[in-house]
VOBA-1610 file (N, C-alpha, C; in pm, whole numbers, padded with zeros to 5 digits, always signed):
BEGIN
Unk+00082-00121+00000Unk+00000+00000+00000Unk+00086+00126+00000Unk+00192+00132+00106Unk+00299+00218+00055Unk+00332+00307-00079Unk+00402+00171-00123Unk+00428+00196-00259Unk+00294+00212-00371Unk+00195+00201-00311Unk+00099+00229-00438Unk+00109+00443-00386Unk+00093+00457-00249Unk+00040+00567-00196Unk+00159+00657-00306Unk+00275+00622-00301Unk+00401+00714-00290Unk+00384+00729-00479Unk+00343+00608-00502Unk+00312+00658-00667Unk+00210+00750-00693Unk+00112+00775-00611Unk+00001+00799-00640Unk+00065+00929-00654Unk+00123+01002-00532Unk+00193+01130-00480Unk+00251+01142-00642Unk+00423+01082-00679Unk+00431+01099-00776Unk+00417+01178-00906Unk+00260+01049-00904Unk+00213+01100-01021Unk+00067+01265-01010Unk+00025+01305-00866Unk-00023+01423-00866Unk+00085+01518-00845Unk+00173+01495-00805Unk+00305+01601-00810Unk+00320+01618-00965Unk+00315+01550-01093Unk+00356+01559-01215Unk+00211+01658-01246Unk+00096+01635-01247Unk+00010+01661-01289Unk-00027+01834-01232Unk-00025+01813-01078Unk-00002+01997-01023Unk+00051+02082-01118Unk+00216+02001-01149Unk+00346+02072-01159Unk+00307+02111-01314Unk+00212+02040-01440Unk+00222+02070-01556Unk+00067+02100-01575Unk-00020+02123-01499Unk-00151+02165-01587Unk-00243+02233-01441Unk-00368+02251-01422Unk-00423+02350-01376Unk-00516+02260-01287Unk-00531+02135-01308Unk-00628+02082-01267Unk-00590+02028-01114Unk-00700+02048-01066Unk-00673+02051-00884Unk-00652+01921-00866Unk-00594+01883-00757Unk-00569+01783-00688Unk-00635+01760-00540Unk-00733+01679-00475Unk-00821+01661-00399Unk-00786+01654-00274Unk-00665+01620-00280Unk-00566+01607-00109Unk-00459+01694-00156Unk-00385+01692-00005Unk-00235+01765+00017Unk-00141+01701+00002Unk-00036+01697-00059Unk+00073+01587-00130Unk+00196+01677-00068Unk+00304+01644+00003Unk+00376+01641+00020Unk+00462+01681-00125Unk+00626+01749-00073Unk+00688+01841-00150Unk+00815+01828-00134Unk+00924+01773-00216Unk+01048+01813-00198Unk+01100+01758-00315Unk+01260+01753-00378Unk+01321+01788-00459Unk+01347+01652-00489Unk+01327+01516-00413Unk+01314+01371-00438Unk+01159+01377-00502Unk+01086+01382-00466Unk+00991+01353-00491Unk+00944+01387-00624Unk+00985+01516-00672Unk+00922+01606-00824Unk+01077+01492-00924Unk+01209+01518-00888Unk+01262+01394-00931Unk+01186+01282-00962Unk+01121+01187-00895Unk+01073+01057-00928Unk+00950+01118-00994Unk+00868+01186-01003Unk+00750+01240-01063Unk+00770+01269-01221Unk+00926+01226-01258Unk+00932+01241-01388Unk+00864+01122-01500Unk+00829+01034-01387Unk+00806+00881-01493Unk+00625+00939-01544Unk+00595+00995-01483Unk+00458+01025-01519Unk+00419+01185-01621Unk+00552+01202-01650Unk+00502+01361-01720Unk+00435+01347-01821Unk+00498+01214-01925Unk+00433+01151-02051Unk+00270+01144-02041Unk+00270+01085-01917Unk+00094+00999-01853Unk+00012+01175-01832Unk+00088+01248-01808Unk+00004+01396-01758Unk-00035+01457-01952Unk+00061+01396-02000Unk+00039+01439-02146Unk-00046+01408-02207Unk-00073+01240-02169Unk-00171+01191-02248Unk-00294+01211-02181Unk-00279+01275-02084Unk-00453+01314-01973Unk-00487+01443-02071Unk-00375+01546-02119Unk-00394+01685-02186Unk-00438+01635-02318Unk-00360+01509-02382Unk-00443+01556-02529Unk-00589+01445-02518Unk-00615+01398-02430Unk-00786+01337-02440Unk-00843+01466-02424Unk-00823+01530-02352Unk-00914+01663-02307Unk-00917+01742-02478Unk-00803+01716-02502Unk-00795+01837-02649Unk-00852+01748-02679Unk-00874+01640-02701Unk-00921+01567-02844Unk-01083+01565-02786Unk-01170+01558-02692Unk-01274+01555-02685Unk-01348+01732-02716Unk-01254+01801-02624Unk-01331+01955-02700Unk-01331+01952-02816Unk-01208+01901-02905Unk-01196+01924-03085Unk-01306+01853-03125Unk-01351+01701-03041Unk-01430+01681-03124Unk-01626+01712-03106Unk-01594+01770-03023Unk-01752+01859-02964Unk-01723+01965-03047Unk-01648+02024-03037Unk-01657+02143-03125Unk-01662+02139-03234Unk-01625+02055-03337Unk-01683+02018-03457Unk-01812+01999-03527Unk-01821+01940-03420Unk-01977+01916-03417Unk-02113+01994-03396Unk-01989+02098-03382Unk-02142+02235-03262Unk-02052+02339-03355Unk-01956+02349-03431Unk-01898+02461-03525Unk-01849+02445-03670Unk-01685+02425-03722Unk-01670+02359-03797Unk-01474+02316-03767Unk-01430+02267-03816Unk-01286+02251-03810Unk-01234+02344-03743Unk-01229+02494-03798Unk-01131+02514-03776Unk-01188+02656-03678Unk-01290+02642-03637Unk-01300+02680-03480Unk-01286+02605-03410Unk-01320+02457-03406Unk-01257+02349-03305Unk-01120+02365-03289Unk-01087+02399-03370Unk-00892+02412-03343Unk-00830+02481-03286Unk-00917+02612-03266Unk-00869+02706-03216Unk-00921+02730-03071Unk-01039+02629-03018Unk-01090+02614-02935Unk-01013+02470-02837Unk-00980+02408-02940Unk-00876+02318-02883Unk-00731+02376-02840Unk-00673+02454-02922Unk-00526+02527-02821Unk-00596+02598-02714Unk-00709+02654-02701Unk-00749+02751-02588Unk-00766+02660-02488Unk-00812+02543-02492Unk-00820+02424-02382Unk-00698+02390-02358Unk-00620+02351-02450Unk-00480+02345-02404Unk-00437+02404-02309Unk-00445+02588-02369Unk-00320+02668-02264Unk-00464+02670-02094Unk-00554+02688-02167Unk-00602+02701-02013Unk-00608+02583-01926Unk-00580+02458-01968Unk-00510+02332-01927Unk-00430+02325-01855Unk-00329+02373-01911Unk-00169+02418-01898Unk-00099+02533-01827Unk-00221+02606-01832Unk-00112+02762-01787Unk-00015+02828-01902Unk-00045+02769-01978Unk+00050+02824-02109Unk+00255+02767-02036Unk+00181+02650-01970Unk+00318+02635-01947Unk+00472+02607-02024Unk+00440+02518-02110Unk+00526+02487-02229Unk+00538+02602-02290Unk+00441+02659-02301Unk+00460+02764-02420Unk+00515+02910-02325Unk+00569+02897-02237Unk+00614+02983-02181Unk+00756+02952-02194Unk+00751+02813-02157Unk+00944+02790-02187Unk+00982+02843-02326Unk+00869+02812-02428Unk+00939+02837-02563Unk+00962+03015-02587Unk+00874+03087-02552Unk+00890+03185-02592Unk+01025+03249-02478Unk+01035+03201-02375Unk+01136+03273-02325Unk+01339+03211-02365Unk+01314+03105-02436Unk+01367+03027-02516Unk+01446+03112-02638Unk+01301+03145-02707Unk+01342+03230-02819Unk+01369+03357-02835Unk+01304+03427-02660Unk+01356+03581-02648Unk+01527+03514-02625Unk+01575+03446-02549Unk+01674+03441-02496Unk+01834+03440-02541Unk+01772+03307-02671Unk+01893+03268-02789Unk+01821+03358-02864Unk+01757+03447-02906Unk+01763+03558-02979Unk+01820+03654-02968Unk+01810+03647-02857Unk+01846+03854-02777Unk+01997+03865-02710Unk+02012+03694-02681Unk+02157+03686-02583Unk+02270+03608-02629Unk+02379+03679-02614Unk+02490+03603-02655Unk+02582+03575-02522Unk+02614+03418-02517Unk+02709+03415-02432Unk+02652+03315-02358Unk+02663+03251-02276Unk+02585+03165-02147Unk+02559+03218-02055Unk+02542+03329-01991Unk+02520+03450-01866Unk+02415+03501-01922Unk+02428+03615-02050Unk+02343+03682-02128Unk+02227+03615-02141Unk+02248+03484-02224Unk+02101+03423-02206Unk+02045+03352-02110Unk+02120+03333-02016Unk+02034+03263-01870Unk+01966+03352-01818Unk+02016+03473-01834Unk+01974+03646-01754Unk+01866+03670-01826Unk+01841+03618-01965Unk+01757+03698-02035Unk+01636+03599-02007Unk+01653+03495-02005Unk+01564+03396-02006Unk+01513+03343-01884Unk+01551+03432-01771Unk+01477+03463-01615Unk+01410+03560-01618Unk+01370+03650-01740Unk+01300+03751-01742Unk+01150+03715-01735Unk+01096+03797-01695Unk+00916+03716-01694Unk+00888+03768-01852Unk+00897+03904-01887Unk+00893+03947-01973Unk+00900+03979-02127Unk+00781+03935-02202Unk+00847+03870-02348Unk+00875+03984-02432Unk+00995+03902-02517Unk+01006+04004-02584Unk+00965+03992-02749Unk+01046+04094-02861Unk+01024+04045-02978Unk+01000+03914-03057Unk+01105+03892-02981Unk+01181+03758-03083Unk+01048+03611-02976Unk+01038+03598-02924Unk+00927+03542-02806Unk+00759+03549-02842Unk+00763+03669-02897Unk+00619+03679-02948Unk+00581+03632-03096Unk+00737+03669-03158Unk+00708+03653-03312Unk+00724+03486-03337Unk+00803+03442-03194Unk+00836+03293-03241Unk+00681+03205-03194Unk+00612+03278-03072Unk+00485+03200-03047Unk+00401+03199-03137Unk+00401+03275-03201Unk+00258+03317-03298Unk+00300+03225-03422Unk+00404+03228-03431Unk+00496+03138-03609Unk+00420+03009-03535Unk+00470+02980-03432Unk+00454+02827-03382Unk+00301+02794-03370Unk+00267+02874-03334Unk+00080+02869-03276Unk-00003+02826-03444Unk+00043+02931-03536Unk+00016+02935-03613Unk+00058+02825-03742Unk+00160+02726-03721Unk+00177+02610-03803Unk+00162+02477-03709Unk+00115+02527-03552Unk-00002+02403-03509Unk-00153+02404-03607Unk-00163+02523-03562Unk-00292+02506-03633Unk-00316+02477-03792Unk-00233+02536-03889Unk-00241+02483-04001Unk-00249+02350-04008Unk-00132+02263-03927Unk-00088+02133-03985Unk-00217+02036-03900Unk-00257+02065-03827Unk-00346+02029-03759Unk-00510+02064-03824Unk-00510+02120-03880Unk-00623+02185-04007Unk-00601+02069-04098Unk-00480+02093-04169Unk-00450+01962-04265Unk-00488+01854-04240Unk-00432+01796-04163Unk-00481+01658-04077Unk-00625+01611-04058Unk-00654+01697-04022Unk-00819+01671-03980Unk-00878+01706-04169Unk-00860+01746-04232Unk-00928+01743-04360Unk-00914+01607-04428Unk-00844+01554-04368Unk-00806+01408-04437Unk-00888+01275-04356Unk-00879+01282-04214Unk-00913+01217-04114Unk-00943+01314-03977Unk-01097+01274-03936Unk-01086+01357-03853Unk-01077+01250-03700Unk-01135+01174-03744Unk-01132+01051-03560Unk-00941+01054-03603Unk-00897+00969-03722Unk-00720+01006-03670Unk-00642+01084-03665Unk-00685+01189-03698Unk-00639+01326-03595Unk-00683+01359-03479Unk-00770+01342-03415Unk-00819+01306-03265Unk-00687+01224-03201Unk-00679+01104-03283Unk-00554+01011-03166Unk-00440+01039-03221Unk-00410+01170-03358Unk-00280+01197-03350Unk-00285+01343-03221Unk-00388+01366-03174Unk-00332+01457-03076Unk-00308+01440-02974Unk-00400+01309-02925Unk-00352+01266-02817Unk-00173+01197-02798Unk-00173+01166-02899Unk-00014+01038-02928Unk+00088+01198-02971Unk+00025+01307-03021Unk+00165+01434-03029Unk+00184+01470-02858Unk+00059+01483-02794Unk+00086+01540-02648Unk+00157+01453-02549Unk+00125+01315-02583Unk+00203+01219-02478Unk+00309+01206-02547Unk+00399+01191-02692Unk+00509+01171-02709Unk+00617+01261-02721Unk+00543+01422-02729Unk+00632+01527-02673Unk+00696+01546-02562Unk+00598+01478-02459Unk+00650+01502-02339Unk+00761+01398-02304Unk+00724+01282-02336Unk+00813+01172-02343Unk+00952+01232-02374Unk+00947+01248-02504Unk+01072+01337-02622Unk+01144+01427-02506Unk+01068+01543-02459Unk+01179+01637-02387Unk+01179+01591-02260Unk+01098+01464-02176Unk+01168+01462-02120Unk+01313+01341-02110Unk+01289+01267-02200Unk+01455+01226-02249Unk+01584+01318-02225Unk+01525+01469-02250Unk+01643+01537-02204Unk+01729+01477-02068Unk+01639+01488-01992Unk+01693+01479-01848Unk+01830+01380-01891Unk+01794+01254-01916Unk+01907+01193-01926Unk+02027+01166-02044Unk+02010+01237-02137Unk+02108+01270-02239Unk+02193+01438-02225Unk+02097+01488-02137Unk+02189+01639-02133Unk+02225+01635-01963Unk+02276+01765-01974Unk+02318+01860-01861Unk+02232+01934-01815Unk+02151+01920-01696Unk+02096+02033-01606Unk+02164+02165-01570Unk+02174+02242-01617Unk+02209+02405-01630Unk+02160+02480-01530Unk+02259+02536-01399Unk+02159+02573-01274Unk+02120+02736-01321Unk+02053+02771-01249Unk+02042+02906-01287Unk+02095+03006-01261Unk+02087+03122-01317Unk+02192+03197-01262Unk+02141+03280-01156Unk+02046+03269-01095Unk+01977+03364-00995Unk+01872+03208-00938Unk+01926+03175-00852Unk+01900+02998-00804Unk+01740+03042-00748Unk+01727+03149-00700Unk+01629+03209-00607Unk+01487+03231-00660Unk+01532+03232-00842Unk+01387+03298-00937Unk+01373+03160-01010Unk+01488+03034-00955Unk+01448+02935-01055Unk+01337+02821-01012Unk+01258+02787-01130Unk+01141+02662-01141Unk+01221+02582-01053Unk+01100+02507-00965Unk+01158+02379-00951Unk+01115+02246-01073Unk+01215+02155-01055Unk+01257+02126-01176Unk+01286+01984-01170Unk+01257+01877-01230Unk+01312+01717-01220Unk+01433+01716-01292Unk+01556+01699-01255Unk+01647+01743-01361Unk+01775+01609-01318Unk+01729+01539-01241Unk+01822+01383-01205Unk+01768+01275-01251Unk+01803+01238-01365Unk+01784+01094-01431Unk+01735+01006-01334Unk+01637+00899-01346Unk+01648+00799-01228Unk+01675+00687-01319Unk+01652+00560-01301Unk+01716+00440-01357Unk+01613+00429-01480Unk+01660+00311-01577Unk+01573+00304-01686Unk+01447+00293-01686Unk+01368+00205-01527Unk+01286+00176-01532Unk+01151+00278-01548Unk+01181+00425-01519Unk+01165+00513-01469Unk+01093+00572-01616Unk+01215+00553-01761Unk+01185+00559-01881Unk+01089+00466-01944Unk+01084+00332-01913Unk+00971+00214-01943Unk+00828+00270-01893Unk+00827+00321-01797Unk+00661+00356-01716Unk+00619+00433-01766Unk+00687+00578-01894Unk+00666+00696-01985Unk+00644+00625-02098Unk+00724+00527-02097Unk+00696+00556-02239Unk+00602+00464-02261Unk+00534+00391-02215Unk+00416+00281-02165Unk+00301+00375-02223Unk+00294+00527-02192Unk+00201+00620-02234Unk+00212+00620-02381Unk+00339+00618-02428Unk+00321+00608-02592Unk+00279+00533-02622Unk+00321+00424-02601Unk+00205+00320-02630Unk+00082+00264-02656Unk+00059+00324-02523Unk-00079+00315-02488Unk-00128+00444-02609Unk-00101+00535-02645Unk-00208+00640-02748Unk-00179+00583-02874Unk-00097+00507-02875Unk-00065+00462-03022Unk-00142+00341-03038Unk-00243+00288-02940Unk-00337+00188-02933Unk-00480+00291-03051Unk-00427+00382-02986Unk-00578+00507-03054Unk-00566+00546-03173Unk-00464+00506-03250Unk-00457+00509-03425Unk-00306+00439-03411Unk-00367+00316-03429Unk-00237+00196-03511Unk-00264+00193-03646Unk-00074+00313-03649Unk-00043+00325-03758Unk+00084+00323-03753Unk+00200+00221-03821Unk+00328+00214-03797Unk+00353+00286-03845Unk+00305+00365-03939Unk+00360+00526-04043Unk+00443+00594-03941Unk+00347+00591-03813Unk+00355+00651-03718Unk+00515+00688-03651Unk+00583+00580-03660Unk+00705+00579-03589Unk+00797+00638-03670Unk+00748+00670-03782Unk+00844+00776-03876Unk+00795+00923-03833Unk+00699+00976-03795Unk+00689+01121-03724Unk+00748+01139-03621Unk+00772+00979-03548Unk+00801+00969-03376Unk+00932+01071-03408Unk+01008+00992-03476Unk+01177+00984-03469Unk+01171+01124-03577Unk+01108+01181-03652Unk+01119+01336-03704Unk+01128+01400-03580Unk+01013+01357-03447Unk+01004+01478-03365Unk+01104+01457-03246Unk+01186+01269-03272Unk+01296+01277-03175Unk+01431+01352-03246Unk+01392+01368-03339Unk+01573+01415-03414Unk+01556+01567-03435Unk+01433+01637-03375Unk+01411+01763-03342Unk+01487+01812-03253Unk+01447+01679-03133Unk+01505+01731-02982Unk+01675+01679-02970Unk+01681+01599-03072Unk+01793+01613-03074Unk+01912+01721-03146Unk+01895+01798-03234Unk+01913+01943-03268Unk+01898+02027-03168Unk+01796+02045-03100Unk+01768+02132-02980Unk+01873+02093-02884Unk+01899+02014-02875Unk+01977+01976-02776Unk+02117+02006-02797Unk+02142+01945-02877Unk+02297+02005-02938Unk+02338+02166-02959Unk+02194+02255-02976Unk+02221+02344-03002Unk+02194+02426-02866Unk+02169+02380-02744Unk+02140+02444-02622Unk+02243+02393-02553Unk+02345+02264-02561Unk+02441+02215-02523Unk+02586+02362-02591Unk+02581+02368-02723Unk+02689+02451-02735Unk+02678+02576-02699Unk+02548+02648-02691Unk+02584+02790-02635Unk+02486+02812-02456Unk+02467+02696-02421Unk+02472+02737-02266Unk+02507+02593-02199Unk+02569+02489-02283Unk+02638+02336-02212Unk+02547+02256-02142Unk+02401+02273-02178Unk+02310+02136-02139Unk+02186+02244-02196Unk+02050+02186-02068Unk+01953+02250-02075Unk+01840+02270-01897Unk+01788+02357-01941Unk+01665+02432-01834Unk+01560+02415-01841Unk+01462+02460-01756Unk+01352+02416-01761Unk+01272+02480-01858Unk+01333+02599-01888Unk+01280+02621-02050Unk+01262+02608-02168Unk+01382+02511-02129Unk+01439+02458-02279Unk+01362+02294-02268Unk+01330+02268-02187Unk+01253+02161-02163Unk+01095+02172-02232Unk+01043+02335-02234Unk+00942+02306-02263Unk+00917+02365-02378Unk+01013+02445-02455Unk+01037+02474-02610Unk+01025+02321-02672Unk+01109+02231-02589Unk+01133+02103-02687Unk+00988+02069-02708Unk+00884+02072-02581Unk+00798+01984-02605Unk+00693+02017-02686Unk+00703+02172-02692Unk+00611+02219-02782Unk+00670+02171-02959Unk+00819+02263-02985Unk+00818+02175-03125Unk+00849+02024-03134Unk+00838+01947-03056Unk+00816+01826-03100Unk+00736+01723-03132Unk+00615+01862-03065Unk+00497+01838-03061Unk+00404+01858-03194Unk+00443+01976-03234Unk+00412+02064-03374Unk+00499+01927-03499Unk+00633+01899-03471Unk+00705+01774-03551Unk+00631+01675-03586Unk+00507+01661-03455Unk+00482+01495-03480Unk+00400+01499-03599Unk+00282+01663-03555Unk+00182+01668-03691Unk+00247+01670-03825Unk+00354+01801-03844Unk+00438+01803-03942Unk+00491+01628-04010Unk+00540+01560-03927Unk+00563+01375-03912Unk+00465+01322-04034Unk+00380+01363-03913Unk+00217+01228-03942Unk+00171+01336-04142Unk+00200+01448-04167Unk+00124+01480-04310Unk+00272+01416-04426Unk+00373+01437-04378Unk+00439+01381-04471Unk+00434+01203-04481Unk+00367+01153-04421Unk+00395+01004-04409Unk+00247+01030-04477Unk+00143+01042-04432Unk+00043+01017-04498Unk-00020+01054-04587Unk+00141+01169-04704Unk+00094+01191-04782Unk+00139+01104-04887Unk+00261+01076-04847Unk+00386+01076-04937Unk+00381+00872-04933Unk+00322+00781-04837Unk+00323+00675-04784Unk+00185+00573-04817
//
């Protein structure tokens, strides 16, 4: 019973920590605990895109496409807190605006967005929704379970970071997220990625594993390129990844099912 309780914790520590939705008891708090809470970020993903995929598909039904779509990111961020999409834009004010590894850690503790942050959300916002427009003109129930299978395998995707990069402390320790940023053993990776799985039950399509690996060789660029000009990654850069790898999978899933 223990060990069921301490998972349970876990996994509402993952779910607090990435979306809006309350939690019914008081869960205990410390820097072990949001650590082990990483096996479930995938599982918090795939709770976010059922939710998108049931408004998209009420709203279809009560509008047409492509107000469902736009009614579906609004469920998202108010899901979310615009959390991901906060890493990205402060991401892109940061390696936009800053040179150096100081410059952009400084810039990218700013609450404050800037140019390069706004112009990069709106680019991004705006070729979700296209490619996601696309998609659904072709299939609309398998674009339903490609949103659920982009939201759980994004998260999956960045959070792989943890254990291929460098945790990057901050430079003002005092203004920084708390953060899962210690690898735990493999098994830890088997229980995440169990979530891919499981959404890839919701449109079996092996096409599929050719978008996977577009939107893993995303994060792997990201990575390399947040490794050479600040030598790992943050919790921002954690959630830039998950957004474009997220946007990758749709981008993925139209070239396979056009071209396949």
């Amino acid at each position: 019973m223990k060990g069921i309780k301490n998972e349970l914790i876990y996994f509402a520590t993952a779910l607090m920590f990435f979306t809006r939705i309350p939690v019914p008891f008081t869960i205990p708090y410390s820097g072990e605990i949001m650590n082990k809470s990483q096996k479930y970020f995938a599982w918090v993903g795939l709770l976010v895109g059922l939710v998108n995929a049931v408004v998209m598909y009420l709203s279809y039904h009560l509008f047409n496409l492509n107000i469902a779509i736009v009614l579906m990111m609004i469920s998202s961020v108010l899901l979310t807190g615009a959390f991901h999409e906060d890493g990205f834009t402060d991401v892109c004010d940061s390696f936009g605006g800053g040179y150096g590894k100081e410059k952009i850690l400084t810039i990218m503790k700013d609450s404050r967005v800037g140019a390069y942050g706004a112009v990069g959300i709106i680019l991004l916002f705006a070729l979700k929704f296209f490619s996601i427009q696309a998609l659904g003109t072709i299939d609309l129930f398998k674009t339903l379970g490609m949103i659920v299978l982009a939201h759980t395998a994004s998260r999956f995707i960045a959070g792989t970071m943890i254990y291929t990069h460098r945790y990057v402390t901050d430079i003002d320790v005092s203004k920084s997220k708390p953060l899962a940023n210690k690898p735990l053993d493999g098994s830890a990776l088997v229980v995440s990625f169990i979530s891919v799985l499981a959404s890839f039950l919701l449109i079996p399509d092996w096409r599929l594993i050719l978008a996977f690996a577009l939107a893993y060789l995303g994060k792997i660029c990201m990575g390399w390129y947040f490794k050479k000009h600040i030598g790992g990654y943050t919790g921002d850069c954690l959630g830039s990844v998950q957004q474009v790898t997220e946007v990758l999978f749709y981008l993925g899933a139209m070239i396979v099912w056009k071209f396949m």
